[in-house]
C-alpha positions in Angstrom: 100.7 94.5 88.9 104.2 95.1 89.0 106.4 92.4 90.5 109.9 93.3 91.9 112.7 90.8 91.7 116.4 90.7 93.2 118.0 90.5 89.4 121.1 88.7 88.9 122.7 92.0 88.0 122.9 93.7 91.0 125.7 94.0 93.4 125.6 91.5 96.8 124.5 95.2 98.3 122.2 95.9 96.5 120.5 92.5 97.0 121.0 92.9 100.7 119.2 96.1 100.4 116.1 94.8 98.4 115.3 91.7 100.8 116.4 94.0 103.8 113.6 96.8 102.6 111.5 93.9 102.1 111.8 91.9 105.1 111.6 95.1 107.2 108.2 96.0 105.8 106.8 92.6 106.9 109.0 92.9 110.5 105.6 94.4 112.2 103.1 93.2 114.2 100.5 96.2 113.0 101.8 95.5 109.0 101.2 91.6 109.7 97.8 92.5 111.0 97.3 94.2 108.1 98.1 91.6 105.8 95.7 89.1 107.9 92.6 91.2 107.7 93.2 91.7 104.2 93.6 88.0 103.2 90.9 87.4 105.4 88.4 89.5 103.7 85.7 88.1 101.7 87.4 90.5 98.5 90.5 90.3 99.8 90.7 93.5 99.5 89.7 96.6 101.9 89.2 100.1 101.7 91.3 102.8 104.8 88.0 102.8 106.7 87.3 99.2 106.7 91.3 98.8 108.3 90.7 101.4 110.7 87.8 99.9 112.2 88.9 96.5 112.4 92.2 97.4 113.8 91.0 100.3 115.9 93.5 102.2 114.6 93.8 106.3 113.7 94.1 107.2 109.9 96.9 108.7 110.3 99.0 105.7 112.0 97.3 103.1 109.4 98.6 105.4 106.6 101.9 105.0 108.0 101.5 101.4 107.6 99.9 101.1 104.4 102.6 103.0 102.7 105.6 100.9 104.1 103.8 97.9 102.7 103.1 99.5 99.6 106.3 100.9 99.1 107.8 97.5 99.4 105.6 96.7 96.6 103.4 94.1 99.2 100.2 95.8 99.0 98.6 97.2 96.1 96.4 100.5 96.5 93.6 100.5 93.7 91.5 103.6 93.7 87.8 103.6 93.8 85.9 107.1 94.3 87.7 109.0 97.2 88.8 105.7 98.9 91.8 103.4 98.5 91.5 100.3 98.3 94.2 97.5 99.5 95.2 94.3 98.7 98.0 91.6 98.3 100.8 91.5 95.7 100.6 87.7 96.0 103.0 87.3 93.4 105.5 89.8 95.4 104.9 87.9 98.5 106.3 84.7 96.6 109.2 86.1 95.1 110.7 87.4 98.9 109.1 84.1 100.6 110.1 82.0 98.5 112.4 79.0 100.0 115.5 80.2 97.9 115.5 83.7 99.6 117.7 82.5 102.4 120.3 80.2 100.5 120.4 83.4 97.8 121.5 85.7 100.3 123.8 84.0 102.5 
């Protein structure tokens, strides 16, 4: 489980870019229902089909979805058979939540 961080080594743009890719993967109502059902889940984790039901949403929208939040490194995808299977980069979560974020960046 890979964890990006903002290191100290990057340019104030290139920090603004990491927390802005960040923040803007969380900035949607669909992605934060995303999130919900998966820490709800008794495995916290689910599969595409078990998101698409409980979110009534097509395939090819949740995809959308899935991949911002994976892209930002806030889901992880985990094969099993011919589905993928999602769930939280807790630790990822922490690192842009954290209550330093906003005092780092201003």
């Amino acid at each position: 489980m890979e964890i990006i961080k903002s290191s100290p080594n990057r340019s104030e743009e290139e920090k603004l870019d990491f927390y802005e890719q960040m923040f803007n993967a969380l900035a949607d109502k669909i992605r934060l229902k995303i999130l919900q059902s998966i820490r709800q889940s008794d495995s916290k984790s689910l599969c595409v089909c078990d998101l698409e039901e409980l979110l009534a949403l097509k395939q090819s929208k949740l995809s959308y979805h899935l991949k911002k939040l994976v892209d930002a490194n806030i889901l992880i995808a985990e094969k099993h058979g011919t589905w993928n299977y999602y769930k939280i980069n807790e630790q990822q979560i922490q690192v842009v939540l954290n209550e330093d974020t906003c005092c780092k960046i201003l």
